[in-house]
C-alpha positions in Angstrom: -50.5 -159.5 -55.2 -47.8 -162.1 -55.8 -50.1 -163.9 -58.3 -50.4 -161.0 -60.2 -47.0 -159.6 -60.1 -46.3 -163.3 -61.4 -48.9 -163.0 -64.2 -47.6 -159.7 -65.3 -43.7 -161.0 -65.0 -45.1 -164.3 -67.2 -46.7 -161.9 -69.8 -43.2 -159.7 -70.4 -41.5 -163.2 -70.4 -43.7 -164.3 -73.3 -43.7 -161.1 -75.0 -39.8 -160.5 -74.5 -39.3 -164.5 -75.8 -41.6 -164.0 -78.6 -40.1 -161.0 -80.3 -36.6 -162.6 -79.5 -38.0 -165.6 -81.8 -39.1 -163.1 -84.8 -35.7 -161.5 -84.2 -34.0 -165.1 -84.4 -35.9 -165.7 -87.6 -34.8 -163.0 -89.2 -31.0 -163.2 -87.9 -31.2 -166.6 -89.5 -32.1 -165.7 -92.8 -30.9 -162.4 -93.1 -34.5 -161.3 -93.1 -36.0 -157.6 -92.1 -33.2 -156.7 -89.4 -30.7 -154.7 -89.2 -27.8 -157.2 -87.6 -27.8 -160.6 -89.6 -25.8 -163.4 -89.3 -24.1 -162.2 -92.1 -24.6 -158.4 -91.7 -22.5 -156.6 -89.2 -19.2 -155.2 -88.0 -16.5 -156.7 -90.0 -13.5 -158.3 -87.8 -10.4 -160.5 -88.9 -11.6 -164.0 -89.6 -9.9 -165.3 -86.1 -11.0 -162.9 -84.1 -15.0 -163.5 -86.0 -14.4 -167.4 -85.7 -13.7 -167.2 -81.7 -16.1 -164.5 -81.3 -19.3 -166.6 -82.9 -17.9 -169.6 -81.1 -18.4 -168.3 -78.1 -21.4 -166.8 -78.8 -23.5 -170.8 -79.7 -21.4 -172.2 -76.8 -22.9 -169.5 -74.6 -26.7 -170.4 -75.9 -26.5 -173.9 -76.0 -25.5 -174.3 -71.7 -27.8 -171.9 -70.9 -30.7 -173.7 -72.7 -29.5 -177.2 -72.0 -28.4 -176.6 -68.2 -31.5 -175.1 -67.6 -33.9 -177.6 -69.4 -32.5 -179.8 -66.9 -34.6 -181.5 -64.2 -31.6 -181.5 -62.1 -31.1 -177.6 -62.2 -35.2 -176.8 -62.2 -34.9 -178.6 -58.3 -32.4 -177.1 -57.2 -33.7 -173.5 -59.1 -37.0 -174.0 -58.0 -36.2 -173.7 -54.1 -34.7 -169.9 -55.9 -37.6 -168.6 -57.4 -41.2 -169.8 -57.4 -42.1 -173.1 -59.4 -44.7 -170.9 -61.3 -41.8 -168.5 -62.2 -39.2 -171.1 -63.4 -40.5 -171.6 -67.0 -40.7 -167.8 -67.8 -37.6 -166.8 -66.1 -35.7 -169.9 -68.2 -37.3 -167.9 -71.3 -35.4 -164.2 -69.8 -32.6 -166.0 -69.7 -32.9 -167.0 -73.1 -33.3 -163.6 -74.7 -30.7 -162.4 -73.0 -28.4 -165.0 -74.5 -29.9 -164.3 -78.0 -29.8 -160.7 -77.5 -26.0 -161.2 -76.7 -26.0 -163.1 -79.8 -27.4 -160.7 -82.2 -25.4 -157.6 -81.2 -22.1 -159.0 -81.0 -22.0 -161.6 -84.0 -19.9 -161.1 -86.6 -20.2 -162.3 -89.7 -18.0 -164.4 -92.1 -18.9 -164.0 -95.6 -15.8 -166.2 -97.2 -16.2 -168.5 -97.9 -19.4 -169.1 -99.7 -20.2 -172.8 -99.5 -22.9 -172.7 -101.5 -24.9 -169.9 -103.8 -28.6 -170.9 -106.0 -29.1 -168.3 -108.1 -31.9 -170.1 -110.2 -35.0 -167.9 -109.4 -36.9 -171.7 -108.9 -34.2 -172.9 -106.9 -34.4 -169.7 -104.2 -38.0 -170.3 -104.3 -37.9 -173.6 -103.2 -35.4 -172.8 -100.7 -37.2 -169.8 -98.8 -40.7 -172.0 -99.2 -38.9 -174.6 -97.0 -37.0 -172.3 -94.5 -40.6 -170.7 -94.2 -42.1 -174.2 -93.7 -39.4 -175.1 -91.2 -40.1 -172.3 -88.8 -44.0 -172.7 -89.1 -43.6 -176.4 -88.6 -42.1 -175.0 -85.3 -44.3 -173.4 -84.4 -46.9 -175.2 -84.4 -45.2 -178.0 -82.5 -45.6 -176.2 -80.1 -48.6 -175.9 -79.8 -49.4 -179.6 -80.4 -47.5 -180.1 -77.4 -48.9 -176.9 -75.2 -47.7 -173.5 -76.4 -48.8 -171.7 -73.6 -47.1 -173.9 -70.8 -43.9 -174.1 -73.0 -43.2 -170.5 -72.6 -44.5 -170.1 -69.1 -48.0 -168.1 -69.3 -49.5 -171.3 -68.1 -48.1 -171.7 -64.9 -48.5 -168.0 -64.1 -52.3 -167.4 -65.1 -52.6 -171.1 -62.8 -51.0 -169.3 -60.0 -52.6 -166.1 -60.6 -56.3 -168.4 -60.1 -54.9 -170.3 -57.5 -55.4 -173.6 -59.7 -53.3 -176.8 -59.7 -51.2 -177.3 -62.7 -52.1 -180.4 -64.6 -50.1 -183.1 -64.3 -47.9 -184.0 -67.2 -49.4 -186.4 -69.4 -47.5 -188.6 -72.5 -49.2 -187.3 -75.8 -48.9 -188.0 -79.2 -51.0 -185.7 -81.3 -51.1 -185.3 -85.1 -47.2 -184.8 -86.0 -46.1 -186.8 -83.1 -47.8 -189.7 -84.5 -44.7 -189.4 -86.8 -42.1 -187.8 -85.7 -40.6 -187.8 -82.1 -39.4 -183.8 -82.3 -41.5 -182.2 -85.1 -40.0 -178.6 -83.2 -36.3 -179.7 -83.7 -37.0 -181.1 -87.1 -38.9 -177.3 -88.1 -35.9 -175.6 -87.1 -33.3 -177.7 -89.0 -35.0 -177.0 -92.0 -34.9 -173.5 -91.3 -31.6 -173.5 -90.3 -30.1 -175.1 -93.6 -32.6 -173.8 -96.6 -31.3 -170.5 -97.3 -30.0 -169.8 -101.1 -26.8 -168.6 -99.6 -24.7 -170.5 -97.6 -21.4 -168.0 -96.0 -18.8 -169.7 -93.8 -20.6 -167.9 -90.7 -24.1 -169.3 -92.0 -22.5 -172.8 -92.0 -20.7 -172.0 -88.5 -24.3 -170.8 -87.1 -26.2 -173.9 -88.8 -23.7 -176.7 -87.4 -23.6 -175.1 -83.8 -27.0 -174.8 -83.7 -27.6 -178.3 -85.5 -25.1 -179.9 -83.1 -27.0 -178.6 -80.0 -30.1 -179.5 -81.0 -29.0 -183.0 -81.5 -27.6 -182.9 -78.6 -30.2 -181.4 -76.5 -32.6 -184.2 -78.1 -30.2 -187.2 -76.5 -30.6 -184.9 -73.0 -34.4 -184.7 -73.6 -35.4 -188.2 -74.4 -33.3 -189.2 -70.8 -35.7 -187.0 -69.2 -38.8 -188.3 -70.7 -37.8 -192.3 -69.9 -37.1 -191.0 -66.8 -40.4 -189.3 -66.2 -42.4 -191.7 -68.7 -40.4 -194.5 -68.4 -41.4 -198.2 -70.7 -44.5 -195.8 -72.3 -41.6 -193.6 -73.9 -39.4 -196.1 -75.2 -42.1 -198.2 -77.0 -42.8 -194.4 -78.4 -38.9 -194.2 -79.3 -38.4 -197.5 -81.1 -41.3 -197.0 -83.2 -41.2 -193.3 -84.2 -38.2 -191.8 -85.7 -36.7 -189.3 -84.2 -36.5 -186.3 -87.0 -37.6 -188.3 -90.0 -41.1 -190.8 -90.4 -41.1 -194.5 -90.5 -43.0 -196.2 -92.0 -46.1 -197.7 -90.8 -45.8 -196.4 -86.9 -49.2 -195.2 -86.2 -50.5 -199.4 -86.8 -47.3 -200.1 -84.4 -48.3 -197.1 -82.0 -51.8 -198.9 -82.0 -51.0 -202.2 -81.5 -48.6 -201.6 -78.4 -51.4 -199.4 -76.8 -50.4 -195.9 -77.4 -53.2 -194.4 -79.0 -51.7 -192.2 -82.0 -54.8 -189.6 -81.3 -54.0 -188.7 -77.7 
């Protein structure tokens, strides 16, 4: 029974953290929902600034803290280690939930406006490629385990989890965070830019740059002189040149 109670609590956690995603794609681009990160209550420009500020700072502890090997030790001993990834993703939607109902928007001033019909192409074609280069970063890297339905349906067959293994597969090869890179381009291509679209894109930018310096500590840690041959040869959000030969030559096989 506690397997599939666990199974069942992993599925809603996926589910939940999936339509939160959708939702945060639209939010972002002011796309097919009704609250926007330019469409809401109106509020003096103070009271919007401190508001929206509070708002990122509130998302970017709970996902770093949390992402933490630190806090998943000490969580772990809270809930069950098969329960930890999907309750991190609850936690989550309740933090972009917050976000989308109580944002409010600030429309002046406007930073930057395309109005050339090939110019807003271009620009939706990237913020669309941006959050499909996401996605499927994550599923190079394990989709499934990343937002918990792994570690459930493993508990729920009473199997060991795998143990973590370092990978490099197809835009990894390239790129240390593909997933981080998709998300800045979806975060900045937009025709538009208001003063709370810029707010929303540099707090969002600055945690995920951030968050990356707090990630790559974990995976020395855990990965140790492997990773940082990885890390001088690949760039971190932009190619270089010629890794996959370097990747080779030092042993780490740019297929795995």
């Amino acid at each position: 029974m506690r397997g599939l109670f666990s199974f069942l609590y992993g599925v809603v956690a996926y589910v939940a953290g999936m339509a939160a995603l959708l939702y945060f794609v639209g939010f972002s681009g002011n796309l097919l929902v009704p609250r926007s990160v330019d469409v809401g209550a109106s509020a003096p420009v103070g009271v919007a600034l401190r508001t929206d500020l509070l708002l990122l700072a509130m998302f970017g502890i709970q996902h770093s803290v949390m992402a933490r090997q630190g806090f998943k030790r000490w969580w772990t001993r809270v809930v069950p280690a098969a329960l930890e990834r999907s309750t991190y993703l609850l936690a989550t939607c309740a933090v972009l939930v917050a976000m989308f109902w109580f944002w409010l928007p600030i429309k002046a001033p406007i930073v930057w406006q395309v109005d050339h019909s090939v110019g807003v192409a271009l620009l939706w074609s990237l913020f669309g490629l941006g959050w499909l280069l996401a996605l499927l970063s994550t599923f190079l890297i394990n989709h499934f385990e990343l937002f918990g339905l792994q570690q459930v349906l493993a508990r729920l067959t009473r199997r060991a989890m795998p143990e973590a293994q370092f990978r490099t597969p197809l835009l990894y090869r390239y790129v240390r965070h593909p997933l981080y890179a998709g998300l800045l381009l979806g975060l900045w291509s937009v025709p538009v830019m208001t003063g709370g679209r810029l707010l929303f894109a540099l707090g969002l930018s600055a945690y995920i740059l951030i968050g990356i310096a707090f990630e790559e500590r974990d995976l020395l840690q855990q990965f140790g002189d492997r990773y940082r041959r990885y890390r001088e040869q690949v760039g971190m959000l932009f190619p270089r040149t010629r890794s996959s030969r370097r990747m080779a030559d030092d042993g780490l096989d740019p297929k795995d």
